[in-house]
N, C-alpha and C positions, 0 to 999 in steps of 0.2 A: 285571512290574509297573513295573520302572524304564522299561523301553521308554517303557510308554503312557504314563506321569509326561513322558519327552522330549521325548514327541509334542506334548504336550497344550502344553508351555511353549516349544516350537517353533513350533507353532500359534497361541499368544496372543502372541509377539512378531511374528509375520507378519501377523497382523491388528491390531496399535494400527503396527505401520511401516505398515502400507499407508492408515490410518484419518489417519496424523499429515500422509502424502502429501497426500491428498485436500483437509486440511483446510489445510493451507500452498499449494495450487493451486486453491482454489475461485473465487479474483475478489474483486472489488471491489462490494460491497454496496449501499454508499452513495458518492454524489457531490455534496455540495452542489449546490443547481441555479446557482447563481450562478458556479459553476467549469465547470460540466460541457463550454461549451463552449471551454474554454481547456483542458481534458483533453484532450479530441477533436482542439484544432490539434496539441498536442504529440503526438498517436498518429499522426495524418496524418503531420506531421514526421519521426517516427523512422521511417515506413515509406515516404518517400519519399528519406529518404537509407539505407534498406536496415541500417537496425538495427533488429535483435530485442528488442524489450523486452518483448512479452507472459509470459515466465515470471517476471519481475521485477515487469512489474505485475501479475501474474495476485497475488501474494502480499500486496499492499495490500488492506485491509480497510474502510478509510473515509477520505472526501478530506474536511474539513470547514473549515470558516471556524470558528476560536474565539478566546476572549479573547486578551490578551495575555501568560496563563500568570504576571502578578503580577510580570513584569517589564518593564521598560522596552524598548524598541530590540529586540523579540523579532518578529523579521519570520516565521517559520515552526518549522515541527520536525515530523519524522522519528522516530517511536516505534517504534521494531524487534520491540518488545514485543510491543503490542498493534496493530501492522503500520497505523498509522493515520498520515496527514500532516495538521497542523491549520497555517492560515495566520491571521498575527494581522489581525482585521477592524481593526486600525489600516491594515496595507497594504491593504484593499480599498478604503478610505475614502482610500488615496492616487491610487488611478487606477487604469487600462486596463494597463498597459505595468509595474509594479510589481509589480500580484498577478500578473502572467503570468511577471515576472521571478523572484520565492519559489515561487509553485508550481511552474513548467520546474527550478528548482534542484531541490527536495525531492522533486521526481517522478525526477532525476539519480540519487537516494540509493538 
């Protein structure tokens, strides 16, 4: 009886590790359409100077343009949490060269 009890809680931690695997390497959901092709240069980018960044971004969740998060001077972030990068639509409303600048950093992270 202890055996199959082993088995059983052997078995349920091998399936939520493999479940938590899955869920920490599925990809990137959502991309704003207003980003997506400043995603794409920075992908091209790191694969033409031969860095790996697909398991790092495989692990982001969503790329979104959002408020300014209720503070001032808040050009992006990085949410480890909830694996999402929000860039403030102050910097999109600054230019071409600015939102490529916050998103290339916080895609860095």
């Amino acid at each position: 009886m202890k055996n199959l009890i082993l088995i059983c809680i052997i078995g349920l931690l091998a399936y939520y590790g493999v479940s938590y695997h899955r869920y920490m390497n599925t990809g990137v959901i959502h991309v704003d359409p207003r980003l997506e092709t400043l995603v794409e240069d920075w992908k091209s980018e790191m694969t033409l100077h031969n860095i790996n960044y697909e398991d790092e971004y495989n692990r982001i969740r969503r790329i979104d343009i959002t408020s300014d998060y209720g503070v001032t001077n808040t050009a992006g972030k990085c949410n480890f949490t909830t694996r999402e990068i929000g860039i403030s639509n102050i910097q999109i409303s600054k230019g071409y060269y600015t939102t490529k600048t916050v998103l290339w950093h916080e895609l860095g992270h």
